[in-house]
C-alpha positions in Angstrom: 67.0 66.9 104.3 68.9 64.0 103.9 70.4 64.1 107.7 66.2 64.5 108.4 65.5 61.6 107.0 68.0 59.5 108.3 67.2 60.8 111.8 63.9 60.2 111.0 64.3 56.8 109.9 65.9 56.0 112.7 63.4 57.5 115.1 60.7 55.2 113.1 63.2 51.8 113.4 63.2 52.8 117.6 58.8 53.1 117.6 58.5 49.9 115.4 60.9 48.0 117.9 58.3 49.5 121.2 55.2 48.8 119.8 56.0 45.2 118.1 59.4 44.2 120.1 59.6 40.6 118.3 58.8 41.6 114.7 61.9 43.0 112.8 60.6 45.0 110.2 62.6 47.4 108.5 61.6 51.3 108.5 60.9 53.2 105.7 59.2 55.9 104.1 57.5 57.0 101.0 55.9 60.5 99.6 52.4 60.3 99.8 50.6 60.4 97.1 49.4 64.1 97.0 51.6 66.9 98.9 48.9 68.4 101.0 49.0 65.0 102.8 52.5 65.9 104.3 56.2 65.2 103.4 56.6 61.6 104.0 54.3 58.7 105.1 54.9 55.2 106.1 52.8 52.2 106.2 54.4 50.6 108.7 51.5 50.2 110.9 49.2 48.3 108.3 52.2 45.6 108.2 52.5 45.5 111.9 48.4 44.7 112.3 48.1 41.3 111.2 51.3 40.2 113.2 50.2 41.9 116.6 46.1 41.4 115.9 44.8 44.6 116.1 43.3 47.1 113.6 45.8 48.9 111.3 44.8 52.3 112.6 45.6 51.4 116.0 48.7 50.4 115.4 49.1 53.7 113.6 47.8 55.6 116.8 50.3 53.5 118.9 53.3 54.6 116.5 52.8 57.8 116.8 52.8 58.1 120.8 55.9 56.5 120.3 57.7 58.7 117.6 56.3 61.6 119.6 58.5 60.9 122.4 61.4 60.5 119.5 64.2 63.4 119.7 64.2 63.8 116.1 60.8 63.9 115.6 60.4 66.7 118.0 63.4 68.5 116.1 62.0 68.2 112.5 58.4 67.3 112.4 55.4 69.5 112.5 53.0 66.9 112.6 51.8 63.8 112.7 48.4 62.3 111.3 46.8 58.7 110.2 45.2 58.5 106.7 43.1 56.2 105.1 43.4 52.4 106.4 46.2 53.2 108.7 49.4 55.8 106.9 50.9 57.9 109.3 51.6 61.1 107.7 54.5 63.1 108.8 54.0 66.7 107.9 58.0 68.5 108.6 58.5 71.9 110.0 60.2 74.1 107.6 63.5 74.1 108.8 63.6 70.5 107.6 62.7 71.3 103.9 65.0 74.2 103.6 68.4 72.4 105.4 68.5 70.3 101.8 69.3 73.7 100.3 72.3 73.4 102.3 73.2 70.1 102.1 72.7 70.7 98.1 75.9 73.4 98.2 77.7 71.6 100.9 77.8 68.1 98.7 77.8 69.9 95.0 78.2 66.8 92.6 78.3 64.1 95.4 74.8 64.7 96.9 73.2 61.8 97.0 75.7 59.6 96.7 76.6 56.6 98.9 80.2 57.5 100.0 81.2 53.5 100.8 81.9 51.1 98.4 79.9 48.5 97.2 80.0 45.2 95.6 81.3 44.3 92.5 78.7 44.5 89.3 79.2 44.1 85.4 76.3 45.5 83.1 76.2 43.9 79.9 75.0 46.1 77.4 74.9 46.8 73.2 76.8 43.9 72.4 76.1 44.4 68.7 77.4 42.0 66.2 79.8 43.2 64.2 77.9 43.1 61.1 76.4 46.3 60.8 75.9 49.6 62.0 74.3 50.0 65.2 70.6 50.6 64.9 67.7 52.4 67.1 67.5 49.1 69.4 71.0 49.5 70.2 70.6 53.1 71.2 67.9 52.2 73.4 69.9 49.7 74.9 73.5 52.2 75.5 71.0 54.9 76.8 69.8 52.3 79.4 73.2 50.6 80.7 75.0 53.8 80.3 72.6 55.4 82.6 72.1 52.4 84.8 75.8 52.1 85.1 75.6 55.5 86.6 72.9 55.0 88.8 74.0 51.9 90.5 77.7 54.0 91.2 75.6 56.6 93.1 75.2 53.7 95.0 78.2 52.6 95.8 78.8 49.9 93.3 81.9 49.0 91.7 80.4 48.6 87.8 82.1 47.0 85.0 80.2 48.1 81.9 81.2 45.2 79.2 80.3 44.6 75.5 80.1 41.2 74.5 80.1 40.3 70.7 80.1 37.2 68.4 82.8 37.2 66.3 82.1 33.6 65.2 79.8 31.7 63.7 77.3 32.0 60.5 76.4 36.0 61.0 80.1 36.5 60.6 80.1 34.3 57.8 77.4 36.2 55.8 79.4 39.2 56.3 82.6 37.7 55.0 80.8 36.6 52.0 78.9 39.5 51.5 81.9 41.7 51.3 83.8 38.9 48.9 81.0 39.8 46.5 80.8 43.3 46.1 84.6 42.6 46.3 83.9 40.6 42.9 81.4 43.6 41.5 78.5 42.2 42.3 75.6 43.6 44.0 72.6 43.6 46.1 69.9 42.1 42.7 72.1 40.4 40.8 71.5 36.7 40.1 75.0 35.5 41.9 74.2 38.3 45.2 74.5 35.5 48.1 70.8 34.9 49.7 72.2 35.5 53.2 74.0 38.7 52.3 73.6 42.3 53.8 72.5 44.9 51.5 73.7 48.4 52.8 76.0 50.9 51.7 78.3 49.8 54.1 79.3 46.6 52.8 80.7 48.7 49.1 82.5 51.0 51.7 84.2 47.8 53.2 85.3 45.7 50.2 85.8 49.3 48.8 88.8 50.3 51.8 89.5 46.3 51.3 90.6 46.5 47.8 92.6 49.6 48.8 94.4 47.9 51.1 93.6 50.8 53.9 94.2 49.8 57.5 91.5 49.9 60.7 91.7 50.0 64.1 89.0 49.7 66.5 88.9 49.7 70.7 89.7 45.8 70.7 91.6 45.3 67.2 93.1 46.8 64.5 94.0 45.1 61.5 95.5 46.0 57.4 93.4 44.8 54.5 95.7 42.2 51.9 93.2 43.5 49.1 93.1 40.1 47.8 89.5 38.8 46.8 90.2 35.3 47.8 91.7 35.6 51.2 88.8 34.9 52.9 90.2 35.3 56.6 91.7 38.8 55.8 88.0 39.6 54.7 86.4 38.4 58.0 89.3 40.2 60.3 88.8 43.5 57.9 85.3 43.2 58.0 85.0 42.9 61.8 87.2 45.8 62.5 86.0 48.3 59.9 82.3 47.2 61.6 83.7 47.5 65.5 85.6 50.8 64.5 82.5 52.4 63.0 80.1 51.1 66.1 82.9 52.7 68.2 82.6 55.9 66.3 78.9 55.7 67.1 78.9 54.9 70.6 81.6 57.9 71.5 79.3 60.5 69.2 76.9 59.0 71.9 78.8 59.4 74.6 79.2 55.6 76.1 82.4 54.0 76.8 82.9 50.4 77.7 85.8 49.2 80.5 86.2 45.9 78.6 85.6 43.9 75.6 84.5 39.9 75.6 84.8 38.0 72.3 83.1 35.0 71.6 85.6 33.2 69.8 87.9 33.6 72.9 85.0 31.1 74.3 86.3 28.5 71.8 90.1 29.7 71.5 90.4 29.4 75.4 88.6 25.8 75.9 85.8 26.9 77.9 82.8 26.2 76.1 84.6 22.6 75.8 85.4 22.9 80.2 81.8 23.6 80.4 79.5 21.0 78.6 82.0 18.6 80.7 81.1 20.3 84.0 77.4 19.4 83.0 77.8 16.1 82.4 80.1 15.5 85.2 77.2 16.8 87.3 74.7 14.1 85.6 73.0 17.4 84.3 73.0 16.2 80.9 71.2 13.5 78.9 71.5 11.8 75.3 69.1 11.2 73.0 68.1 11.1 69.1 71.3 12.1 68.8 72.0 15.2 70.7 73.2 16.5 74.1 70.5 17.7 76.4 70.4 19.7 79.2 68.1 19.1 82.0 66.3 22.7 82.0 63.0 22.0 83.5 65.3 20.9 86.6 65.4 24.8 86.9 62.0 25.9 85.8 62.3 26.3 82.4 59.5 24.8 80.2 61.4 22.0 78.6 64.5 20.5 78.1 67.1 22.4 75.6 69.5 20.7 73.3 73.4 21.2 73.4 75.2 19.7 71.2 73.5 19.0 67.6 76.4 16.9 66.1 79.7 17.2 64.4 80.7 19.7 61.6 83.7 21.2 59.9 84.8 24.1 62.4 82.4 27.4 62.6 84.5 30.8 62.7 86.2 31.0 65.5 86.8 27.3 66.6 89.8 26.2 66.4 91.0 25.9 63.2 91.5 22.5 61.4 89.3 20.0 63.3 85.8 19.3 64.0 83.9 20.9 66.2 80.4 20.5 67.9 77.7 21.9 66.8 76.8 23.3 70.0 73.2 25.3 69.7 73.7 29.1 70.7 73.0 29.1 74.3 75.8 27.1 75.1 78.4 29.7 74.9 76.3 31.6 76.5 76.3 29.8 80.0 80.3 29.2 79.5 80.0 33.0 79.2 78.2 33.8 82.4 80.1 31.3 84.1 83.5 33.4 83.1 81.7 36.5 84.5 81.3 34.8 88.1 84.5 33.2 88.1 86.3 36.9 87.7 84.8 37.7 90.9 81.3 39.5 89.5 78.7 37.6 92.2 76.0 40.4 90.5 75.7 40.6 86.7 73.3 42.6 84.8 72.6 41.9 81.4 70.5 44.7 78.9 69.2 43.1 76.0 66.3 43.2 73.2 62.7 41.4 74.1 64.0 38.7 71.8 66.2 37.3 73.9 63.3 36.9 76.4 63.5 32.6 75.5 67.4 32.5 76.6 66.9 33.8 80.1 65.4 30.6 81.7 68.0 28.3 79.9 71.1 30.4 80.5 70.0 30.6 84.3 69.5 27.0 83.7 73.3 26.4 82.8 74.8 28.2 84.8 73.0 26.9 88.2 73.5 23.0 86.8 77.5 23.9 86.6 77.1 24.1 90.2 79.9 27.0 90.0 78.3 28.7 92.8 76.4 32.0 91.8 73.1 32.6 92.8 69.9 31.4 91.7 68.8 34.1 89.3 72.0 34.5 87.6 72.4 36.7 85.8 69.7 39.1 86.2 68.2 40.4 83.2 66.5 43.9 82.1 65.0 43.3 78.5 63.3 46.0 76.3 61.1 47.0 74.0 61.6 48.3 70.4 61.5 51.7 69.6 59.3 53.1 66.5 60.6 56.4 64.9 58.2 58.9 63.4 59.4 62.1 61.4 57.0 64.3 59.4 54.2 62.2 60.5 54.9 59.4 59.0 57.2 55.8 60.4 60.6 55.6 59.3 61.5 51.9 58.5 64.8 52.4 56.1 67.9 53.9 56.5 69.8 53.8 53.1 73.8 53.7 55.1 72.4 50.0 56.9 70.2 49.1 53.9 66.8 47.8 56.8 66.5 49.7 59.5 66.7 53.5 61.3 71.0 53.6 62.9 71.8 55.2 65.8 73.8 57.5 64.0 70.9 58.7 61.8 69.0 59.5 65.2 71.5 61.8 66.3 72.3 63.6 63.3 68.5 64.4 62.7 68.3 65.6 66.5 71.0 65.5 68.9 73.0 63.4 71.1 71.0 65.1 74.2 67.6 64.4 72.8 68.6 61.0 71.6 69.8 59.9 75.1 66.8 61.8 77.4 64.2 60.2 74.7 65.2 56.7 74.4 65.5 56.3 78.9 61.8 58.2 79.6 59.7 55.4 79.3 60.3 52.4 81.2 62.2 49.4 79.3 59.6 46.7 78.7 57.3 49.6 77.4 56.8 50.6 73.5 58.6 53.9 72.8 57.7 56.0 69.7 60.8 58.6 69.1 59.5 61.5 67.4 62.2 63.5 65.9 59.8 66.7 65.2 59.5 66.5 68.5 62.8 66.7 69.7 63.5 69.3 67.4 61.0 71.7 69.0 62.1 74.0 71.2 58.8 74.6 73.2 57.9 73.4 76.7 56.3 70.2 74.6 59.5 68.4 74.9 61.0 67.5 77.8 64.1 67.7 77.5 64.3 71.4 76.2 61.9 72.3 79.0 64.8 70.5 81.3 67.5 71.9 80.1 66.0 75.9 80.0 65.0 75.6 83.3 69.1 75.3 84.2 69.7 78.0 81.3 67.1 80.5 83.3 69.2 79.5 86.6 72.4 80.5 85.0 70.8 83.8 83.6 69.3 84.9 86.7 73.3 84.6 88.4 74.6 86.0 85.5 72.0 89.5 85.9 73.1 89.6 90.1 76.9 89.5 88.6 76.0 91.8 86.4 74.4 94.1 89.0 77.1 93.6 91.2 80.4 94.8 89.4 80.7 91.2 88.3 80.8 89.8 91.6 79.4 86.2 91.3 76.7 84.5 94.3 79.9 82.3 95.3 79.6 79.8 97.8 80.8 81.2 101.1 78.1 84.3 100.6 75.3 81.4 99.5 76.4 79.4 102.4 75.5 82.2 104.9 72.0 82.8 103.3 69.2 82.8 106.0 67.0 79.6 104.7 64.3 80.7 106.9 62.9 83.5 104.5 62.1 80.3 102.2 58.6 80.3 103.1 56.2 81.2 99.8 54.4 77.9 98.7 56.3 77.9 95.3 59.5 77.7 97.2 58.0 75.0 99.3 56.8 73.3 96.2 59.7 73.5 94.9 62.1 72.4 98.5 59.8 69.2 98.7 61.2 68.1 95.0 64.8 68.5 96.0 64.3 66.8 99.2 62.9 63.4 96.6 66.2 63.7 94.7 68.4 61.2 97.0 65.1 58.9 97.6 64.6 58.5 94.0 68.4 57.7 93.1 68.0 54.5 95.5 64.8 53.7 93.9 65.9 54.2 90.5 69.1 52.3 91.1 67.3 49.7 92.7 64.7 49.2 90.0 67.1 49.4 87.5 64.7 52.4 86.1 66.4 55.5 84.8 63.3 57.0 83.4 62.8 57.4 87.3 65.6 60.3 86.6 63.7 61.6 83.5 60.3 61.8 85.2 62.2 63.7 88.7 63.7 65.8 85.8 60.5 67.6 84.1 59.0 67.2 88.0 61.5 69.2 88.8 61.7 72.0 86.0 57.8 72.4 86.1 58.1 73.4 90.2 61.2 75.8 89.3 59.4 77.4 86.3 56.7 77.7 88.4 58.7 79.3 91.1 59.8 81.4 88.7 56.4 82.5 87.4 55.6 83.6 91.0 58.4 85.2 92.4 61.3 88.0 92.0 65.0 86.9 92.3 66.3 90.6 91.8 65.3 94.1 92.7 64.1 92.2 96.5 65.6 93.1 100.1 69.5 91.6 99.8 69.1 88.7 102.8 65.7 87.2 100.4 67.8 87.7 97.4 70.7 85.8 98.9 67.7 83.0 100.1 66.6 82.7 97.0 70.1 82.5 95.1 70.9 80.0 97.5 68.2 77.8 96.8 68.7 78.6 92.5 72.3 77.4 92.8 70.8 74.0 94.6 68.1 73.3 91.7 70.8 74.2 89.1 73.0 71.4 91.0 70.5 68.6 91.1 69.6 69.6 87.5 73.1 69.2 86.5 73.9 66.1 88.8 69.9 64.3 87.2 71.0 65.3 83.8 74.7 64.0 83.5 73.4 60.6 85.2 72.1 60.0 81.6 74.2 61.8 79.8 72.9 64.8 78.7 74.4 67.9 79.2 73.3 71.2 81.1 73.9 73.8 78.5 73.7 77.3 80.2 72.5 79.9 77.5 69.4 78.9 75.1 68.1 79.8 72.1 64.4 81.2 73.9 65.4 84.8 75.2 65.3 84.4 79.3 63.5 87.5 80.7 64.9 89.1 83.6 64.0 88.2 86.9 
């Protein structure tokens, strides 16, 4: 299907370039909105009618004179209709539909892929603080990159997934503190407890390994604890590495890795916050008055101009020790920190953050655009979400005891799984309000979607297992599937069901494109419904052996794009389940 397309595509670029010679417009098609319209529709001739002055459904007619007398077209289309205000509707002959079955077992993993590399990416995603577990916002955000990462590499980009943290400044300071009082017995109540403290559990466990002297080692740092109440550095290194160990421990439960680590205090340590409020002034970008730096933001759209520098105070964690150092507001680092990203050779960068941060983007973009480094206008790009509200027995759960405020990440997937956790938080889109409900994702009924998913690819493994079974053992290997006459594919649930594996490489380059991996989710349960449905209607087994073989062939393609759809966000294809699977 995917050599039908492109053939198809092509055939479309050559009529476009007939009927309208001097307008370049690119070709390209989309499934129409309901399947008894045909298998693919373009609007190309309702673009094309203001441009050559003539009605859109006369452009359409002209079009299709022309892809009539297209090769391809004869080979794989049936027929060809105009719709409403001018779509042409392609309608394919069945050989078309069934050659992705083939293409399916010839690719395996790698179908829909883009074989040739791309550009160079990084995806910014999590970057928790080190203060505290990871909550359900951070979930949200490691089930999105994670799975964006994965869909922009089916696309041929070269991704960089990076986690960016602050290890300076007053947050880190709070936890230093915090963990320097329960060091000193106190605790969250008592009348010396510091205002700005954090209250969970976690903060006894720290001062707790502190005081033992126990050592810690995280992905970026490991460090020993002096178990002395007043060394207030040891604390603050301690206290960052128990912190980045145990969101470590949380993000592999979760199954998200990270190629590299950026620490804000390197920012300071390194000089580049300093290099870049210099580059801004330099560039006459900059302004002072009542007695603060101020960049020139509305230069770049944003609604006002922003403040830099505040004035002078002791050192913050993570300057450099012993002076005086700005008190540079906290978007600052944040443009020196973009700025790094381009300068290591990233001309695309992604960042996933929190709604929250929704005031930083027009500043940050700001920044790094009056640097005059180069990048282009809109960088970085940004995909910001929503908060997610978790229900269980009915009722909202605000409090996790372990974090002492909110629901962890941790406590999602030890009340579900790691598989629910990651299919739940990615199937709604990001800027959208998502309620997790863990009863939900308990149940294993056709209600939630990720168990209907994954039984549809454990009733694809039992149907094989019953032909080896009949067989002496002899497995529906690939050299017999790959001899399987495609033809006999012709009951409507099989062609229901051919149409949605011929959307699969469409939707990646959507998905990808949109930066939407609940694209993935929604092809998933679109998917599972037309193969239960096949299933409903038709007999695997016990039918003459070439139909059999047919229909193997095409099981062994939909448990490949099920497996290939659910590993792009992490979720695994699990080939027995707990609901008995009748045989077929």
């Amino acid at each position: 299907m995917i050599q039908a397309r492109q053939d198809l595509l092509a055939a479309l670029g050559a009529a476009i370039s007939e009927v309208s010679p001097a307008c370049a417009l690119a070709p390209a098609f989309e499934a129409p909105k309901q399947a008894a319209l045909g298998d693919l529709a373009s609007t190309a001739a309702m673009q094309l009618a203001k441009p050559l002055k003539q009605a859109p459904r006369d452009v359409a007619a002209r079009l299709i004179d022309a892809l009539k007398a297209q090769p391809a077209v004869q080979r794989w289309v049936d027929s060809l209709d105009i719709a409403g205000p001018g779509f042409i509707n392609l309608r394919l002959k069945p050989a078309a539909r069934q050659s992705v079955v083939a293409e399916i077992l010839a690719a395996g993993s790698a179908y829909g892929r883009v074989a040739e590399p791309g550009a160079r990416t990084v995806v910014e995603y999590v970057s928790a603080n080190p203060t505290g577990p990871l909550h359900v916002g951070h979930g949200r955000q490691a089930a999105l990159g994670d799975s964006i990462c994965n869909l922009l590499e089916t696309q041929g980009w070269q991704v960089t997934r990076e986690f960016y943290y602050n290890d300076a400044g007053s947050q880190i300071d709070a936890l230093t503190a915090s963990v320097q009082a329960r060091l000193r017995g106190l605790k969250p109540g008592d009348a010396q407890w510091p205002e700005t403290a954090y209250n969970g559990d976690y903060i006894a466990d720290i001062a707790a390994d502190f005081a033992a002297k126990k050592s810690v080692h995280a992905d970026d740092r490991s460090t020993t604890a002096s178990g002395d109440v007043d060394d207030l550095d040891g604390i603050r290194q301690f206290a960052v590495a128990y912190l980045r160990h145990e969101q470590d421990l949380d993000l592999q439960a979760f199954g998200v890795h990270f190629d590299h680590y950026f620490l804000e205090s390197s920012l300071y340590s390194s000089g580049k916050i300093d290099a870049t409020v210099q580059r801004l002034v330099a560039a006459g970008k900059t302004y002072e008055a009542d007695g603060a730096l101020w960049l020139r933001t509305t230069d770049y759209g944003d609604d006002k101009d922003r403040v830099m520098r505040k004035s002078a105070r002791p050192a913050a964690s993570g300057a450099p020790a012993g002076t005086d150092a700005p008190q540079y507001t906290y978007f600052v680092p944040d443009v020196a920190y973009h700025i790094d990203k381009f300068d290591r050779g990233y001309a695309f960068a992604l960042n996933i953050q929190g709604g929250d941060h929704h005031g930083t983007l027009a500043r940050v973009r700001a920044g790094v655009q009056a640097a005059g480094v180069g990048a282009p206008s809109g960088y970085p790009d940004y995909l910001l979400h929503k908060m997610v509200t978790v229900m269980r027995g009915g009722q909202e759960v605000k409090i996790s005891k372990r974090s002492g405020s909110y629901v962890t990440l941790r406590d999602l997937i030890d009340w579900t799984s790691k598989d629910a956790v990651r299919f739940f938080l990615i199937s709604r889109k990001a800027d959208t309000e998502f309620v997790f409900d863990v009863d939900l994702a308990l149940e294993q009924s056709d209600e939630n979607p990720v168990y209907y998913v994954q039984y549809a690819h454990a009733r694809i493994c039992s149907v094989l297992e019953q032909y080896a079974a009949q067989h002496g053992g002899a497995a529906a290997g690939a050299e017999w599937l790959a001899g399987a006459d495609l033809g006999l594919l012709a009951a409507p649930s099989e062609t229901a069901l051919l149409r949605q594996l011929a959307g699969y490489a469409p939707m990646l380059q959507g998905a990808a494109a949109g930066y939407a991996p609940h694209d993935v989710a929604f092809y998933l349960r679109d998917l599972a419904a037309a193969f239960h449905s096949y299933y409903a209607a038709e007999r695997f087994l016990g039918v003459e052996a070439e139909l059999t073989r047919a229909r193997l062939a095409l099981l062994v393609a939909t448990r490949q794009l099920i497996r290939n759809a659910l590993a792009l966000l992490g979720v695994s294809a699990p080939e027995r389940m707990s609901r008995e699977v009748e045989p077929r």
